[in-house]
C-alpha positions, 0 to 999 in steps of 0.5 A, a space after each residue: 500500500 502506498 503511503 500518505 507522503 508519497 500519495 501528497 507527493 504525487 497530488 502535488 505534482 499531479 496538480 502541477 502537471 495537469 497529468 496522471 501521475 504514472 509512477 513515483 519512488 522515495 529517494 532515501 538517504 540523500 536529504 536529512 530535512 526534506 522528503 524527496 520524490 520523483 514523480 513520473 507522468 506520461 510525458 514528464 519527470 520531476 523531483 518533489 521535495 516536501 516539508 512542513 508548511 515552516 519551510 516554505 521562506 527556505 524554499 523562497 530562498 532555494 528558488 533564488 539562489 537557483 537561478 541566480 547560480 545558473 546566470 552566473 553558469 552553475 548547473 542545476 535544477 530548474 524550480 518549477 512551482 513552491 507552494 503549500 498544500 494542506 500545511 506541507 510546503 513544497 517545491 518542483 523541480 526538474 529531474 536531473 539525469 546523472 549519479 548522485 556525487 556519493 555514487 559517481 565513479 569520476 575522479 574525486 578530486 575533479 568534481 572537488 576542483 569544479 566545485 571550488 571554481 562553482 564556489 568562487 562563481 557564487 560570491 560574484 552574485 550580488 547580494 546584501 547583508 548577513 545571516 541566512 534568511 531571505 528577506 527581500 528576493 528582489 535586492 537580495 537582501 539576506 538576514 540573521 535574526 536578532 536574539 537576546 546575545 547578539 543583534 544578527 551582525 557578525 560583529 554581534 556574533 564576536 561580541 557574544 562569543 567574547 562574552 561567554 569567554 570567562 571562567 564559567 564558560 561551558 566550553 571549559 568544562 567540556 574540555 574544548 579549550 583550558 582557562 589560559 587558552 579562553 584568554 588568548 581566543 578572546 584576544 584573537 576575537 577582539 582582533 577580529 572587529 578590527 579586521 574588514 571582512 568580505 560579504 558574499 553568498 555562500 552555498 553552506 553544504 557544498 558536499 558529494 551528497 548534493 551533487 549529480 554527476 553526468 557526462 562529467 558535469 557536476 549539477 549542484 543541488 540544494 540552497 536550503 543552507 545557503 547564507 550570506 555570509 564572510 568570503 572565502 571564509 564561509 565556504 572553505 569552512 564548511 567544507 573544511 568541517 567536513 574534511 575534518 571530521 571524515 565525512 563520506 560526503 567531504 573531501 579527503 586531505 588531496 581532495 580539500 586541496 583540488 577543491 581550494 585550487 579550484 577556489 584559487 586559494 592556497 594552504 597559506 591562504 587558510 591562516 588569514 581564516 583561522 579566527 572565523 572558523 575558531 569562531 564558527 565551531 564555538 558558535 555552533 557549539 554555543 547555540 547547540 548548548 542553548 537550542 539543540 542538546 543533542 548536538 553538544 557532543 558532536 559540535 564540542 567534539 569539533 571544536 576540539 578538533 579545530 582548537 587542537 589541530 589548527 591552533 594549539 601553536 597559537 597557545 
């Protein structure tokens, strides 16, 4: 018997198409937040990708991004229709051909050095702001909502890390960093709101699970993490995360290198990045402590790894 989720889907792409939905299976394992369905007609063939009525802003923003990305020459999708239906908001794309990148049997450090060149293509879209929010599609205006710690700003963002940096701080007892290295991060985040940062677009999952391969050409899929946020920084952060931790998604050590070629950075590059991805995991670490505990484990576990392997000459 077909299941409620799968029954919506076609509905959905039914309605769309004006067609009777011949077909339709569930794509597992590739999307952690959105249910995922390809649905077949008799003349058509799209992807449904469905979540509650809350996500529909991020599919605003997912839609944006798209086409922003393909008039700067990045492949991807085409969004056909976003909507809500019956509480469930959804989006309508294009089926593309090809191997998801987890599955792809071309050389891995090619499709990381092509994805460094897509990165650096996206921070030419123009854009204004900070923070992951979309709040005007016309002037590309992003944001980060204000909270009681911070007003939204990344100069926000280091105050309140500056803040939490005392003797009492969480990350103490996690074992994340000793009370003399909470000194010495705090002087590098002081430093920080003296520096002058680039803002630009980033996607904020460039990974081998939201690509397909075809014929060589790597399509990128996916904007629901995208940001605006700092240039390179952001980027090579997140992809640097997942390098780091191992992910089957990420780039290997050779593959982390074809992927800033790609960028046009170099390794020496990465120490002008240092205090924003020592930032970065602190935040993430912080925000998980306050919002999601489930996460503190596996974002202290990070941090460490970031305190320990690219900073400890700092101490």
């Amino acid at each position: 018997m077909k299941d409620l989720v799968a029954s919506q889907a076609e509905r959905i792409a039914g309605i769309f198409l004006q067609e009777e939905v011949k077909s339709s299976y569930h794509i597992v394992g590739k999307g952690i937040d959105n249910q995922i369905f390809v649905v077949e007609t008799k003349s058509q063939k799209v992807v449904v990708r469905m979540n509650n009525k809350d996500t529909y802003p991020t599919y605003i923003k997912e839609k944006w991004c798209i086409e922003q990305a393909a008039a700067v020459g990045i492949p991807g999708p085409e969004v056909l229709s976003i909507g809500i239906v019956d509480e469930i908001a959804y989006m309508i794309q294009t089926f593309i051909h090809g191997d998801n990148g987890l599955d792809s049997k071309v050389h891995k450090s090619d499709i990381w050095r092509q994805l460094g060149d897509y990165a650096k293509l996206i921070d030419t879209i123009h854009v204004k702001g900070f923070g992951k929010n979309l709040i005007d599609p016309v002037r590309g205006m992003f944001q980060s909502p204000s909270h009681a710690k911070s007003d939204g700003s990344l100069q926000g963002d280091v105050q309140h890390n500056i803040n939490c940096l005392t003797e009492h701080d969480p990350l103490i007892k996690l074992g994340v960093i000793t009370q003399k290295e909470s000194q010495r991060v705090k002087n590098l985040f002081e430093n920080m709101k003296n520096e002058t940062y680039r803002f630009g677009l980033i996607h904020g999952d460039i990974s081998f699970k939201n690509i397909i391969v075809h014929a060589n050409q790597v399509i990128l899929l996916d904007w629901g993490n995208a940001e605006v946020s700092v240039v390179p920084h952001g980027t090579v952060n997140q992809v640097l995360q997942y390098q780091m931790l191992g992910l089957r998604e990420g780039p290997n050590i050779e593959e982390f290198k074809a992927f800033l070629e790609g960028y046009g950075l170099s390794e020496e590059d990465l120490a002008d990045m240092r205090a924003f991805q020592l930032l970065r995991a602190f935040d993430n670490l912080r925000w998980a402590i306050d919002r999601c505990p489930d996460r503190i484990e596996s974002y202290a576990a990070f941090a460490k790894q970031v305190v320990g392997l690219n900073y400890r000459e700092w101490f």
